[in-house]
N, C-alpha and C positions, 0 to 999 in steps of 0.2 A: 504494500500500500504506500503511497506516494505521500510522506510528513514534510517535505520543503514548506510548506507554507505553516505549517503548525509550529515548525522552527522558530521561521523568521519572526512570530509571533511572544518567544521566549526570550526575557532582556537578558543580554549579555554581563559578563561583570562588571565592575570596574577596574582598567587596566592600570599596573603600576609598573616600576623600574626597578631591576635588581641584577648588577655587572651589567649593565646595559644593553638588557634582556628584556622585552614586552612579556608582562606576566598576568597571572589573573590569581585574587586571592581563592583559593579555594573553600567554598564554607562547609564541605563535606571531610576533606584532608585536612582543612586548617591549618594550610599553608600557600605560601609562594608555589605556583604552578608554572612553567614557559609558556606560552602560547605557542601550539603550533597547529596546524588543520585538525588532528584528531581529537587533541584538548579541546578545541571549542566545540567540536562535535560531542564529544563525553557531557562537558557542561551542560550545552543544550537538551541533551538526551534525558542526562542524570534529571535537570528542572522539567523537563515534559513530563516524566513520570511521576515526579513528586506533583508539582501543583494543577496539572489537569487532570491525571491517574490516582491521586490521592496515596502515592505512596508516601509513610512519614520520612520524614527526612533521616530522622537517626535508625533505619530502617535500609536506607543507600550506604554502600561503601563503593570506595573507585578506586582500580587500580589494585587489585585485589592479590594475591600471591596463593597461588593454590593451598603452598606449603602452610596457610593462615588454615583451612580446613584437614589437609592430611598431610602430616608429617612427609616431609620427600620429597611430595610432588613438586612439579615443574609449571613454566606457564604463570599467567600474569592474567587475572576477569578485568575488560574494563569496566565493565559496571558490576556488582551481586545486588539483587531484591533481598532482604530478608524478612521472615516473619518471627518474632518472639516464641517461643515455646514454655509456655506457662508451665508443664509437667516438669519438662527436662532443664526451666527458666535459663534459656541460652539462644541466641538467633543461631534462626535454620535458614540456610539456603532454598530461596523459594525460585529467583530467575535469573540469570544469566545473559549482561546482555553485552555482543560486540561489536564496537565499534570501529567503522575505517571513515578512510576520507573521501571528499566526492567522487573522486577520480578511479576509487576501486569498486569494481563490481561484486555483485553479491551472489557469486558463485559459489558450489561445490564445497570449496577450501573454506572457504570463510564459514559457510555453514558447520562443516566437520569439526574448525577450530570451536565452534562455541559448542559444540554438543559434546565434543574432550573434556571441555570444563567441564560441563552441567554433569557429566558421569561420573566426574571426578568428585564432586563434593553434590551428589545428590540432589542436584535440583530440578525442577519440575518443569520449567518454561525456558526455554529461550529464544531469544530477539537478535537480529543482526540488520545493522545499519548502519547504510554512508553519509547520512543527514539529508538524503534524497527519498532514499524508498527503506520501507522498515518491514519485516517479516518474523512476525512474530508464531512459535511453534508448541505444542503442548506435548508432552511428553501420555505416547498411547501405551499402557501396562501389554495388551492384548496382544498389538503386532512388535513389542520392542521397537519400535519406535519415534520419532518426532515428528507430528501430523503440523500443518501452516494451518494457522486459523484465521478467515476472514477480517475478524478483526483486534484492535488494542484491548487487552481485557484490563479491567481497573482492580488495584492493588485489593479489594473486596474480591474480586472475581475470581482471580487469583489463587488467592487465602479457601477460598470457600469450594475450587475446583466449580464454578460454574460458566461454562462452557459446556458446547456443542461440537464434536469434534465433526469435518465435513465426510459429505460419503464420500468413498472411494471409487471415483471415477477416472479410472485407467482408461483417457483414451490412444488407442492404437492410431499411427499414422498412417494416414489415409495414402498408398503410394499411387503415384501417377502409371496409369499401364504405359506400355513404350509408344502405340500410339500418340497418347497425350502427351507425352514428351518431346514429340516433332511439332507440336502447336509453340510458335516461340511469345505469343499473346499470353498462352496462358502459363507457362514456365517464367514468363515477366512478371505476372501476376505476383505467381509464385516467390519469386526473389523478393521481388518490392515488398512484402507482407511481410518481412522481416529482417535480419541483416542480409546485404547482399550475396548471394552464391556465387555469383557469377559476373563476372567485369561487364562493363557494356561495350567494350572495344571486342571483347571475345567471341569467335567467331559461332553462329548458328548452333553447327553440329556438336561442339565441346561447349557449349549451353546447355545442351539435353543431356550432354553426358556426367558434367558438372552436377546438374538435378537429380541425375540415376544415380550418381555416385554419392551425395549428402543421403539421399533418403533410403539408399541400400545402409549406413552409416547409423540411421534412426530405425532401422529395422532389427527389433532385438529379436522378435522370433528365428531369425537365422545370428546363429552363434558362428564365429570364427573358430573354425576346427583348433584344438590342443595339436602341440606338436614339437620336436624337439630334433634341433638344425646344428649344424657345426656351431654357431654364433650367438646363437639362443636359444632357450626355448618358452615356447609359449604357455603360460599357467594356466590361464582364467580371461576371459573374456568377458571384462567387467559392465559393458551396457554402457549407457550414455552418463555424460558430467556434464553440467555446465561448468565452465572453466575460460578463466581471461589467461593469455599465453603473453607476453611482450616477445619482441625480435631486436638483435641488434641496433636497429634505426630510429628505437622507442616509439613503435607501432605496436598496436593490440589487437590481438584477436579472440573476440569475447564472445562465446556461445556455446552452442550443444560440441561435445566429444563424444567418438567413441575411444571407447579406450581398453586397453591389453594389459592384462598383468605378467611380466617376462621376466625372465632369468638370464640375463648377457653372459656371455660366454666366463666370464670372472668369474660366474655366480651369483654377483650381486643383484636383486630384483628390484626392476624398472618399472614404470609405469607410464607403455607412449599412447598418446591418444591423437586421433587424425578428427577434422575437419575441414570443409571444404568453405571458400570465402572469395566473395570480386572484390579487387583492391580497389581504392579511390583514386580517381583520377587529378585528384592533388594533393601534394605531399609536401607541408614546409613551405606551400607560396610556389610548389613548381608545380609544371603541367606533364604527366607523362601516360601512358597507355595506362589504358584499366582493364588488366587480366582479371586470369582466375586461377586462382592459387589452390592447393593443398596441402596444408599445414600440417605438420609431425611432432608434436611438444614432447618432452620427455619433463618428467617432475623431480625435483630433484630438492632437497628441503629447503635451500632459501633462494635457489635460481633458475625454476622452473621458466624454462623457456622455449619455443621454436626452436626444433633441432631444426628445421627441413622447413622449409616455407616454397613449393616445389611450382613454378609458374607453369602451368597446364597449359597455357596457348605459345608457349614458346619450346618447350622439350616434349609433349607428345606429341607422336608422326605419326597421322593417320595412311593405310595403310586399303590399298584397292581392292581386301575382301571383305570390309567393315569393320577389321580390327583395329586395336591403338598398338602403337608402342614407344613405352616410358624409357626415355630417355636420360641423360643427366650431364653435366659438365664437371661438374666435383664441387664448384664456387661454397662455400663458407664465409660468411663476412668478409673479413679484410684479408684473411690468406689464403695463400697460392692454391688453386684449386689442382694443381700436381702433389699434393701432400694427400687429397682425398682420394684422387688416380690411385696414388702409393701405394694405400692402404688397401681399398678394393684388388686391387692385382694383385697384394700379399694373402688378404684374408678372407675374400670374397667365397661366399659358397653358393648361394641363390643368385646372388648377382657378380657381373663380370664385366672388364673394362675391353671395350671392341674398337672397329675404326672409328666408331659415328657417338665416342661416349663411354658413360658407362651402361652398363643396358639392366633396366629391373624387371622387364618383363613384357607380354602382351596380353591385353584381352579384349575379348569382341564386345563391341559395345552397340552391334545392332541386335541388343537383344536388354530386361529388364537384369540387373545387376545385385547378388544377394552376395555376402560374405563365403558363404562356406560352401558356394560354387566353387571349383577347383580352380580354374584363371585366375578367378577374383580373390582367392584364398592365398593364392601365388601370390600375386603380384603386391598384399598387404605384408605377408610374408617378409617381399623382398625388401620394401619399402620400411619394415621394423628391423630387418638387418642393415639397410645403409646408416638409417640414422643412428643405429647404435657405433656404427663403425666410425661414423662421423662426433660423435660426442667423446671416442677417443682421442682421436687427433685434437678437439676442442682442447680436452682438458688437460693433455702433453702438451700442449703451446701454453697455455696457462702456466705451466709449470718450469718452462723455461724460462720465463718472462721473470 
């Protein structure tokens, strides 16, 4: 639910100076606070709750240390709800609420971090918000676990469990048959109705293909087959995330994942997730072509980002039987895309460097596109071993540096 406006409605502190620092007193802390975006998002949050939610003041705590509830733990609540316990006379953790700044979205992660909390020290509700949009969740005993509730419940409501949890209306995505995938009106439709899929410079046929390929992506009834490769192997094919990835260039890509739970060849277990996205046709005040890209994130604890950000109208070559085939140049941000070459001719098992590249694979695309179709099982396959290959060389240049 969108609280911008209910914000703007919450007065701010009063600002003071300290090492010549813009601060805010805090009357929760009862102290010197810095100002920074998420400070004032906490303040605000923290006052919405108390004075239009009735929560008491001495009832908020900010900035919270797990280890204040169980001894050990890690992790830091920006906000806890509490309510008094007259039997046990001690505050119980009743909500859990986290905060980010405008600019992060309230994906996946964000939700996960505050339901870590809430598990952690027993509490019942939680809230995640960027002082834009707030989503607040009730914890369901029945399915283990956190249903979204329509709406803010008030510190009464709360306390007293009175809510309506909503019904569970799984809806299935409605896929386009492959004829309606050659309609490019209604595949525009389609794009425009949420973030873009697909570039508007990109050409007709990898339009439709772009669309087969997201919504094969949102089709969880086909699982990507388990499997285990020279490079990887594959765990679990974990279904859809939303999730924001940044690149290099401090562009975002913020939307549905699917995503793979893998073992890289180390052993160590990865988690890459693909999405399909049309880039902006301005970047920074420039003007350059608006592909369509397929993005490759790998997660990683504090620098989850675009392995692969892989331009669809420039390295697949479509192919006189209806088939594709994926392509690649090796490029990685700033370095030599002979270091990617390198590696793929050393390590490569599904994919291999030829005249025209490196090559990940083909598949026919004049036909409706599910995961655990063999081609298309392939070619994810191939595309979960580049990027792993490429997150090596990443992190050995890091390491010379």
């Amino acid at each position: 639910m969108i609280i911008e406006n209910l914000l703007k409605n919450v007065e701010l502190l009063a600002i003071y100076k300290r090492e010549g620092k813009d601060c805010y007193y805090d009357t929760y802390r009862k102290k010197l606070i810095e100002i920074t975006p998420e400070e004032t998002i906490r303040q605000k949050v923290a006052a919405l709750f108390e004075h239009q939610y009735g929560v008491p003041k001495d009832m908020i705590l900010l900035e919270v240390p797990m280890s204040y509830y169980v001894e050990g733990a890690s992790g830091r609540a920006d906000i806890v709800i509490h309510m008094y316990d007259e039997e046990e006379q001690c505050l119980y953790p009743v909500t859990v609420i986290e905060c980010k700044n405008e600019k992060v979205f309230l994906t996946d992660n964000v939700v996960e971090q505050a339901i870590g909390y809430s598990d952690t020290i027993g509490a019942r509700y939680i809230v995640v918000t960027n002082g834009i949009d707030l989503r607040f969740a009730a914890y369901d005993e029945d399915t283990d676990s956190y249903v979204f509730l329509d709406d803010i419940l008030s510190y009464g409501q709360m306390i007293n469990k009175e809510y309506t949890l909503p019904e569970n209306k799984e809806e299935k995505e409605i896929r386009f048959s492959f004829d309606e995938l050659q309609n490019q009106e209604l595949i525009l439709q389609f794009s425009e109705s949420g973030i873009w899929k697909f570039g508007r410079d990109t050409p007709g046929i990898l339009r439709s293909f772009a669309v087969n390929l997201y919504q094969a992506f949102l089709d969880t009834d086909h699982k990507l087959p388990r499997v285990k490769r020279k490079n990887f192997e594959l765990i679990e094919d974990l279904g859809q995330r939303y999730m924001d990835y940044s690149n290099a260039g401090g562009g975002h890509y913020n939307g549905i994942y699917r995503a793979f739970l893998v073992n890289d060849r180390y052993g160590e277990t990865q988690i890459v997730s693909f999405s399909v996205f049309g880039t902006d046709s301005e970047f920074r005040g420039e003007k350059r072509n608006s592909y369509t890209s397929m993005t490759v994130a790998i997660d990683r604890f504090k620098t989850s980002h675009n392995s692969l950000q892989y331009n669809v109208d420039r390295f697949v070559k479509l192919l006189p039987d209806g088939k594709a085939a994926f392509l690649h140049n090796g490029q990685i941000s700033s370095m030599k895309s002979d270091e990617i070459v390198a590696m793929v001719s050393q390590h490569g098992d599904g994919i291999r460097v030829g005249s025209a590249g490196i090559e990940l694979g083909t598949i026919d695309i004049k036909k409706l596109l599910y995961l655990d179709d063999k081609d298309v099982s392939e070619l994810i396959y191939s595309f979960i071993e580049y990027a792993l290959l490429r997150e090596e060389v990443r992190r050995r240049k890091k390491k010379e540096k």
